[in-house]
GUTI-409714 format. One record per residue (C-alpha): x, y, z. Coordinates in steps of 0.02 Angstrom, whole numbers, padded with zeros to 5 digits, always signed. Example, Ala and Ser with C-alpha at 12.3 -4.5 7.8 and 13.67 -1.06 7.14 Angstrom:
2
+00615-00225+00390/+00684-00053+00357/
//
This chain:
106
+00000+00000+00000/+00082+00180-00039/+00030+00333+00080/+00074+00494-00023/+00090+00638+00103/+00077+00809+00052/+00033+00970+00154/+00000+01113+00067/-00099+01226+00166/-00018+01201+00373/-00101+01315+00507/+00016+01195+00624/+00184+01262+00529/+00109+01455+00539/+00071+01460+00729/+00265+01351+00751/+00326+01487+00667/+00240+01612+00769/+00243+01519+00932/+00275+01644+01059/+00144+01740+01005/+00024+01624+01011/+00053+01589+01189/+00047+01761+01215/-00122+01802+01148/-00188+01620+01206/-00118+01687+01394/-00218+01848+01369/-00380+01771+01312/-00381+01669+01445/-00326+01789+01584/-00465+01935+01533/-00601+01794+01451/-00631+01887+01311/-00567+01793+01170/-00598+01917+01027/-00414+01981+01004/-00366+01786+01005/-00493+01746+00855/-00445+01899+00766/-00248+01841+00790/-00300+01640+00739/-00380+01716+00593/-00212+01812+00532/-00142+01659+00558/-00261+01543+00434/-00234+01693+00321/-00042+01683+00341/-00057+01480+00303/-00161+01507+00147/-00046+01639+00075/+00108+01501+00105/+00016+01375+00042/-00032+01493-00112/+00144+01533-00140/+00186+01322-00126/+00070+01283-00263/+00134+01441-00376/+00304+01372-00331/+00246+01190-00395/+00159+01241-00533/+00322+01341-00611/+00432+01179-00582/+00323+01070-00664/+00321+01193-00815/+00488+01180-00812/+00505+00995-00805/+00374+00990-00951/+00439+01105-01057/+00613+01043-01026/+00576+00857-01038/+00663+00837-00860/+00644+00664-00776/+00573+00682-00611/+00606+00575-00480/+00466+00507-00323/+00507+00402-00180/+00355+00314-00100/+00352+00253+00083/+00239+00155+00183/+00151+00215+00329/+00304+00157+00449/+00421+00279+00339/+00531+00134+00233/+00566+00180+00058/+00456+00037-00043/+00465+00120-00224/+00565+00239-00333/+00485+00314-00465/+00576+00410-00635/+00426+00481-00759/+00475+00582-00905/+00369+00721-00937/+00331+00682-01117/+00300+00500-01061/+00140+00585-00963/+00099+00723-01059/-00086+00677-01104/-00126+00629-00911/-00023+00804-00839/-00157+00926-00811/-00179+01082-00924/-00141+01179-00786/+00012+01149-00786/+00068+01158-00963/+00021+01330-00989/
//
């Protein structure tokens, strides 16, 4: 059985990266019960996640133009739930071209 992970869009990684200040406006929530400055702060945060993950798929999308347009093997290495490498994949793009999305090719 293969698991393919992919995470695009991560609140998780956004608050890590802004840890301390989540504590911080979790502390004050909870210390004054009013937890209107801690939605409005969780909110910037989803907003923050879908602007990474927005710049992610831009990011992916421009490689795999590349890779098409450049006829660049690309390699994939599948792993099983436990994390040992079970398959190694090379596609060429023009070996794919009809099943790669139209997206992408523009």
């Amino acid at each position: 059985m293969l698991f393919i992970k992919v995470s695009v869009f991560s609140i998780s990684k956004s608050i890590e990266e802004n840890r301390s200040n989540y504590y911080k406006e979790l502390q004050l929530a909870q210390q004054k019960l009013e937890i209107t400055k801690w939605i409005e702060w969780f909110a910037s945060i989803i907003i923050f996640a879908q602007d990474d993950a927005e710049k992610t798929i831009q990011f992916t999308i421009k490689k795999m133009k590349f890779f098409v347009s450049n006829d660049v093997p690309v390699t994939h290495a599948y792993f099983d739930k436990e994390g040992k490498q079970i398959a190694i994949i090379t596609i060429k793009p023009t070996d794919c071209a009809s099943s790669v999305p139209d997206l992408f090719i523009y």
